[in-house]
N, C-alpha and C positions, 0 to 999 in steps of 0.2 A: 486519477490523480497522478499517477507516475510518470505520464508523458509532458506536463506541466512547466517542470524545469527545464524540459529538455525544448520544447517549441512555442512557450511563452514571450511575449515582445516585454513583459515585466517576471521573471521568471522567481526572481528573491519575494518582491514585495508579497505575491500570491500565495507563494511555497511555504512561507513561513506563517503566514494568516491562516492556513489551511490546517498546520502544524496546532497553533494557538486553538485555534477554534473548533479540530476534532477531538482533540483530547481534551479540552472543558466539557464538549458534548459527552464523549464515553463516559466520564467521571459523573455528569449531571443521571445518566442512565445508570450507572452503580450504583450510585447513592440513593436511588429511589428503589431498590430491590430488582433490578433485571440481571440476569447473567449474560453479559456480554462474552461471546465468543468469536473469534475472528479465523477464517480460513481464507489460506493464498492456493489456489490451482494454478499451476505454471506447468511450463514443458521445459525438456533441456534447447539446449542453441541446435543441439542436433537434430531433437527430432522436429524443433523448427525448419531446416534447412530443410530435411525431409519431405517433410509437407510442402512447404513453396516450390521443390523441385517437382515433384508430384502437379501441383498444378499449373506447372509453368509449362509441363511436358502432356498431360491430359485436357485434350479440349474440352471435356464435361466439366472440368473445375474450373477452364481458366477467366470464367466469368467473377471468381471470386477473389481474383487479383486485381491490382488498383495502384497506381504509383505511390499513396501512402504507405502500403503494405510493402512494396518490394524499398522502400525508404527507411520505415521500420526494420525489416532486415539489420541493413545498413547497423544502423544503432540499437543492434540489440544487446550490448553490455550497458551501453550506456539506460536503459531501461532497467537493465540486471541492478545496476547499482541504484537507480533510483526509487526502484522497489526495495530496494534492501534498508536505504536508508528511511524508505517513508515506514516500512514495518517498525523498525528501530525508534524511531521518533513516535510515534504513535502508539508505542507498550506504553498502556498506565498500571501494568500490574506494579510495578514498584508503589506506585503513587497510593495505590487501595491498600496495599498490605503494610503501610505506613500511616493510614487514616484508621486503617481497623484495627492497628494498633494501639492507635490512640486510644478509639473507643474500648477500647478492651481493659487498658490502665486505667480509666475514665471510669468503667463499673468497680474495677476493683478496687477503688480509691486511691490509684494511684496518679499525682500528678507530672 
């Protein structure tokens, strides 16, 4: 999903329906008893730059370079940011511990 807003020919309309419709999804999955837990693995810019030089300079790797990838490069903050916001948009803890609050006044007769 993070590369979406950035090479989209509709970049809003998509970005924001993906918004809408993962976090109905997550919240559909809490509500039915799952524990939802989310992991991001990422690398720094640097030890990206590393690796691309690596195989930009070893013929064994440099089958696994591609003008997307050295393009990517190119926009790697801009990917930085758009995982940062898709993380940020996509937290429903607020939203559960606001429901299971409810539920919690809700047993204890509170309304």
């Amino acid at each position: 999903m993070t590369d979406d807003p950035i090479h989209s020919s509709d970049p809003l309309s998509q970005y924001e329906e993906f918004f809408r419709s993962v976090t109905e999804f997550e919240r559909m999955l809490v509500r039915s008893g799952i524990i939802l837990v989310k992991y991001w693995f990422s690398i720094t810019d640097d030890e990206q730059q590393k690796r691309f030089l690596m195989r930009i300079h070893d013929p064994l790797k440099q089958w696994k370079l591609s003008p997307m990838d050295m393009e990517s490069r190119r926009r790697w903050e801009h990917y930085t940011r758009a995982k940062e916001v898709m993380l940020e948009r996509s937290h429903i803890r607020r939203c559960i511990d606001r429901e299971a609050a409810g539920k919690t006044d809700r047993l204890a007769g509170k309304t």
